[in-house]
TORKOL-4160 file (C-alpha; in steps of 0.2 Angstrom, whole numbers, padded with zeros to 4 digits, m for minus):
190
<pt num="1" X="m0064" Y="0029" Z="m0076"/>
<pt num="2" X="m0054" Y="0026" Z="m0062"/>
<pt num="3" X="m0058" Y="0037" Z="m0046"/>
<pt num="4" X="m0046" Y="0048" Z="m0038"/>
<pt num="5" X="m0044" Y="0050" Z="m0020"/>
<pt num="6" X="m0054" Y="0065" Z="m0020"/>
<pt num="7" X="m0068" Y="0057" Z="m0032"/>
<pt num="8" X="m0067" Y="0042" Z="m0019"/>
<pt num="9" X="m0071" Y="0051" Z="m0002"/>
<pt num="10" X="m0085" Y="0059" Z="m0014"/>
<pt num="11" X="m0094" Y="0043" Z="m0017"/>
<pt num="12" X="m0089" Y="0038" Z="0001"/>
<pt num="13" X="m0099" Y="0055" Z="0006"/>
<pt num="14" X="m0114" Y="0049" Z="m0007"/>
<pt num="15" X="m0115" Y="0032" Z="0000"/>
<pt num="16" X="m0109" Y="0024" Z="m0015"/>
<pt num="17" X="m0095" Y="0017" Z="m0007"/>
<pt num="18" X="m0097" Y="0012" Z="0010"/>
<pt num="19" X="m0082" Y="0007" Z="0022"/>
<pt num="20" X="m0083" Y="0001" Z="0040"/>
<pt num="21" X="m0075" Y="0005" Z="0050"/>
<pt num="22" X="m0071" Y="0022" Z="0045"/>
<pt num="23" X="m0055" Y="0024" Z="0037"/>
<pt num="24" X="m0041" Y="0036" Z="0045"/>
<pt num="25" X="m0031" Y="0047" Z="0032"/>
<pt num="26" X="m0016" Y="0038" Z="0029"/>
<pt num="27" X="m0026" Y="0024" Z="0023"/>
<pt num="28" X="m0030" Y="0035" Z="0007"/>
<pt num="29" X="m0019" Y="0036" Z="m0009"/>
<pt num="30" X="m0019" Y="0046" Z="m0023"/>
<pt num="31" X="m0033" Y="0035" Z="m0033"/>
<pt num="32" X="m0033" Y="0019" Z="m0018"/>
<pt num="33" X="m0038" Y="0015" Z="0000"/>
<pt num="34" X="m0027" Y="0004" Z="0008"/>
<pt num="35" X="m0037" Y="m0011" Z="0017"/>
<pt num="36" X="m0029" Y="m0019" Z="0033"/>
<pt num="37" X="m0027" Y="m0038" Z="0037"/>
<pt num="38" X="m0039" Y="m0048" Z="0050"/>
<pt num="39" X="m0035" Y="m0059" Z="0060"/>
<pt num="40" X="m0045" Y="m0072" Z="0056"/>
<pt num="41" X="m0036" Y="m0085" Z="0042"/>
<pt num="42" X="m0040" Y="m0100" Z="0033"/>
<pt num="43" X="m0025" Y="m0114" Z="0031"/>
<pt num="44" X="m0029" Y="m0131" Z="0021"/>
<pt num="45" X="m0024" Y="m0146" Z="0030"/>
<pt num="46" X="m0013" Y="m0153" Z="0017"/>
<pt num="47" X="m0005" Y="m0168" Z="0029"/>
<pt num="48" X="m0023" Y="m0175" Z="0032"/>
<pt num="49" X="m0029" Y="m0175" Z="0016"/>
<pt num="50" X="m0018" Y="m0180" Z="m0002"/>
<pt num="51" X="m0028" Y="m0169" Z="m0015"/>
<pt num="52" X="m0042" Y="m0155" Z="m0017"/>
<pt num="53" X="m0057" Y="m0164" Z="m0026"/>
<pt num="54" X="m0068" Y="m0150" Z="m0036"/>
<pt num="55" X="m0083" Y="m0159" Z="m0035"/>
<pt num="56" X="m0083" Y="m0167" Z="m0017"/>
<pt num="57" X="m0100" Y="m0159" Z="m0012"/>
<pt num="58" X="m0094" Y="m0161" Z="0006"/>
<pt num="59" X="m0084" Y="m0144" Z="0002"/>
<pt num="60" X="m0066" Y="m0136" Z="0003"/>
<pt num="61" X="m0071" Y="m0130" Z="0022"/>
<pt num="62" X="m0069" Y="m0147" Z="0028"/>
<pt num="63" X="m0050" Y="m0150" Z="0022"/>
<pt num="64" X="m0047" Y="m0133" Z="0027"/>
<pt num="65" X="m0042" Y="m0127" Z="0047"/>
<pt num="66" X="m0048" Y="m0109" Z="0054"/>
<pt num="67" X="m0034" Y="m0100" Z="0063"/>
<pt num="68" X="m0035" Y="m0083" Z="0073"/>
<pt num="69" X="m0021" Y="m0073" Z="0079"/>
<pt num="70" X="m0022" Y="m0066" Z="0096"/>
<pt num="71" X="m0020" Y="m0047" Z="0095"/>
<pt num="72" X="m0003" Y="m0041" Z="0095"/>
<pt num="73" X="0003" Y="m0058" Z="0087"/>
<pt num="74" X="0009" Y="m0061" Z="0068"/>
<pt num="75" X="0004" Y="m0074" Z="0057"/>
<pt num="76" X="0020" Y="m0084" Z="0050"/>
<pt num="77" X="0018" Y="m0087" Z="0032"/>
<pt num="78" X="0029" Y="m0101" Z="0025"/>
<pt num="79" X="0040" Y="m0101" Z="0010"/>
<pt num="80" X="0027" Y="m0107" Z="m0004"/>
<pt num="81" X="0012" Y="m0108" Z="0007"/>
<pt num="82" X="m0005" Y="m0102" Z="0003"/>
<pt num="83" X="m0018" Y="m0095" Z="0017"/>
<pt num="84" X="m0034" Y="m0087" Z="0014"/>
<pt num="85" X="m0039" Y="m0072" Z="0026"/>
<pt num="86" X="m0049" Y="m0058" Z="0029"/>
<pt num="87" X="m0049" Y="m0040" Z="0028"/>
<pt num="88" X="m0053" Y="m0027" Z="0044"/>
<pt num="89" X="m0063" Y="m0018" Z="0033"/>
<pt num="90" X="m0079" Y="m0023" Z="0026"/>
<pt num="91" X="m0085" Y="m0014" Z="0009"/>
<pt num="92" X="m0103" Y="m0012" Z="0000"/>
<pt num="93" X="m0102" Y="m0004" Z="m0019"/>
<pt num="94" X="m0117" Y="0002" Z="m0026"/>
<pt num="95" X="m0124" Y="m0004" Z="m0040"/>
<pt num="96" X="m0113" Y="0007" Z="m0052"/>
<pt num="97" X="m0097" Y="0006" Z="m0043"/>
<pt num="98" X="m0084" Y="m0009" Z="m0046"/>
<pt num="99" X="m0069" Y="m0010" Z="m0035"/>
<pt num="100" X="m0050" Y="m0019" Z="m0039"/>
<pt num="101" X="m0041" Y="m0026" Z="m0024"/>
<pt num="102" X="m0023" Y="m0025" Z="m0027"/>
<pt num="103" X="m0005" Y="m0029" Z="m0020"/>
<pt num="104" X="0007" Y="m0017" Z="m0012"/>
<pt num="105" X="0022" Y="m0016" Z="m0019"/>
<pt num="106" X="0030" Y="m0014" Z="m0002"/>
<pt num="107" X="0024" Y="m0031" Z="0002"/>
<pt num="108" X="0026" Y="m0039" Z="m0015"/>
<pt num="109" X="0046" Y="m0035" Z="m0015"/>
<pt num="110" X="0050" Y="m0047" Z="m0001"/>
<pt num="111" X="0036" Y="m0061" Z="m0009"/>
<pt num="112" X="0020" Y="m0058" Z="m0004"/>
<pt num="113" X="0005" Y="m0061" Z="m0015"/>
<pt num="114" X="m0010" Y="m0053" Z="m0010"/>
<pt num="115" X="m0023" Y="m0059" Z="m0025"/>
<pt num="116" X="m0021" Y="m0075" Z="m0038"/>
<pt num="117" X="m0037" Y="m0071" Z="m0047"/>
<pt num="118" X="m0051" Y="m0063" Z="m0036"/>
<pt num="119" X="m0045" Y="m0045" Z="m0039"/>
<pt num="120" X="m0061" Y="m0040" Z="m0046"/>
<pt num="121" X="m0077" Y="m0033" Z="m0033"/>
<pt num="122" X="m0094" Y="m0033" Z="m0045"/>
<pt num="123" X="m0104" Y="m0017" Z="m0042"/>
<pt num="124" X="m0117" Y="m0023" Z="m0029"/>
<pt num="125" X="m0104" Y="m0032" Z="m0018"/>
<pt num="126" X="m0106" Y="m0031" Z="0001"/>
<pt num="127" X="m0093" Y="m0040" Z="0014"/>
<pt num="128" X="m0074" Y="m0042" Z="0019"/>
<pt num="129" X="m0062" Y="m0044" Z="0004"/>
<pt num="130" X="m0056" Y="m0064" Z="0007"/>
<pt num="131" X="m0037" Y="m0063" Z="0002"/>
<pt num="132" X="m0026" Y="m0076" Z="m0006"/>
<pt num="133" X="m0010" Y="m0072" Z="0003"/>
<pt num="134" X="0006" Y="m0083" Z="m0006"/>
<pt num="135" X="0022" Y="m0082" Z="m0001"/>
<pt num="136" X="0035" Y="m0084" Z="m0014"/>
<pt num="137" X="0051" Y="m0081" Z="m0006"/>
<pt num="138" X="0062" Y="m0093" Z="0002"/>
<pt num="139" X="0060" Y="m0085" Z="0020"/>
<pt num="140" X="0044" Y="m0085" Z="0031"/>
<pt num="141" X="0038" Y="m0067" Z="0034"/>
<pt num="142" X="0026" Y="m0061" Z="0049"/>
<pt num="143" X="0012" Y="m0053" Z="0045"/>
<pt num="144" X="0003" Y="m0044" Z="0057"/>
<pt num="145" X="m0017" Y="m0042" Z="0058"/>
<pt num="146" X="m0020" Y="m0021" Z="0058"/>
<pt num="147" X="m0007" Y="m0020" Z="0045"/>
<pt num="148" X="m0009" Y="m0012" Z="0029"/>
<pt num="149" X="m0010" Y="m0028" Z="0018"/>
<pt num="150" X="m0022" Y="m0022" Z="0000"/>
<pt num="151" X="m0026" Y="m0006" Z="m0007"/>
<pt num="152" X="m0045" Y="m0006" Z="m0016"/>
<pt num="153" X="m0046" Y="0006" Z="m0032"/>
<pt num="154" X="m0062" Y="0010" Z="m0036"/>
<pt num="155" X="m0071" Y="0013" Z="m0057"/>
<pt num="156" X="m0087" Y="0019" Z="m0062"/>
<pt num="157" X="m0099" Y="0009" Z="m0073"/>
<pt num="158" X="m0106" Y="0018" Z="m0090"/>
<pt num="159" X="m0122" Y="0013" Z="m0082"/>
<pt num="160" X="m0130" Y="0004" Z="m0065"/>
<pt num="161" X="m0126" Y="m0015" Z="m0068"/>
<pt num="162" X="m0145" Y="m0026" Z="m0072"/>
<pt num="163" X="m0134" Y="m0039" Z="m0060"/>
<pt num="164" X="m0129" Y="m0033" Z="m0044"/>
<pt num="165" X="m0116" Y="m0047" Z="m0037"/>
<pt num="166" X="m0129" Y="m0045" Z="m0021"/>
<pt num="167" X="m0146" Y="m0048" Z="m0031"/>
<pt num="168" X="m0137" Y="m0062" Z="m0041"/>
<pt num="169" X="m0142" Y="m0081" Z="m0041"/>
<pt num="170" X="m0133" Y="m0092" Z="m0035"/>
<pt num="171" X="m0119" Y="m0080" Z="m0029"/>
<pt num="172" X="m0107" Y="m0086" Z="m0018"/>
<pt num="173" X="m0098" Y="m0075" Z="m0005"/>
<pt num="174" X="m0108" Y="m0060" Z="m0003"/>
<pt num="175" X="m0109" Y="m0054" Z="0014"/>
<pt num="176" X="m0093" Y="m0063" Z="0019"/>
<pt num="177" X="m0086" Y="m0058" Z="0035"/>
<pt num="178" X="m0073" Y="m0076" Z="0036"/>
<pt num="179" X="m0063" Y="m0080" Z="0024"/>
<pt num="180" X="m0072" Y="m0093" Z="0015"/>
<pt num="181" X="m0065" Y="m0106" Z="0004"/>
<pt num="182" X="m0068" Y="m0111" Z="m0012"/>
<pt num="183" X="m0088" Y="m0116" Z="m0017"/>
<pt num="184" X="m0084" Y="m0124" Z="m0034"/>
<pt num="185" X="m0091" Y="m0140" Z="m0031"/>
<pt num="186" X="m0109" Y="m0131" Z="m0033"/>
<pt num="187" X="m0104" Y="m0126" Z="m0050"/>
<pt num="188" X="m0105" Y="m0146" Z="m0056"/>
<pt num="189" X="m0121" Y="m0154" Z="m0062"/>
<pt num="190" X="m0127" Y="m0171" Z="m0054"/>
């Protein structure tokens, strides 16, 4: 069941849901609570180094650059580049509480993709939402840390989860508060 936004200040109220800093009302939608972008984001070197290698132990972080915005400044995302970044707001979801980053439509008209694949926040998840921010139009567009950039709906579980993403082994991005790349390479054997 998806929450609505009256359900979603409830669990906020509970503790279920836990978002810091405290949101303002116009972050609040009918059944979503709009997230806004950091300032921190994560660019792959891709002149320095020819491919991605999944099981280079070394790690993604090393092929990848860390850039922060000075306040008040935008982040120019290229035509068909990909960044990752962070979001303001940090979330914790309780053990029965599961949480879907999505797009904006405002932003996904003029080509920006907020998500590939990590739309999904297990119940037990505590940390900034890393974003994978395409662009696919043929302009570069400013985007400005502080803006509106996600929107997080929110579902309740039948049940509290047995796995927790924070009591898991071998998780890989709990408590994030950078946008971290990629830890597959810990995923191959030898």
């Amino acid at each position: 069941m998806v929450l609505s936004d009256v359900d979603i200040k409830r669990y906020i109220a509970l503790g279920k849901i836990k978002i810091s800093p405290d949101l303002p009302p116009d972050q609040f939608g009918s059944c979503s609570v709009d997230f806004r972008l950091g300032a921190e984001f994560s660019i792959f070197e891709h002149s320095r180094h020819a491919f991605i290698d999944l099981r280079d132990k070394r790690g993604i972080e090393e092929i990848m650059k860390s850039v922060v915005v000075p306040a008040g400044d935008p982040f120019i995302l290229q035509p068909r580049e990909f960044v990752l970044a962070i979001t303001e707001e940090t979330l914790e979801l309780d053990d029965d509480v599961l949480g879907r980053l999505e797009g904006r439509s405002s932003l996904g008209r003029i080509g920006i993709i907020v998500h590939g694949t990590a739309g999904l926040f297990d119940p037990g998840w505590a940390g900034k939402a890393t974003l994978e921010l395409s662009n696919l139009s043929r302009m570069p567009v400013a985007l400005y840390p502080g803006m509106r950039i996600c929107s997080f709906t929110f579902e309740q579980l039948s049940s509290p989860s047995s796995m927790p993403y924070s009591k898991k082994v071998g998780n890989k991005y709990a408590g994030q508060t950078r946008p971290l790349a990629s830890r597959m390479a810990g995923e191959f054997k030898g």
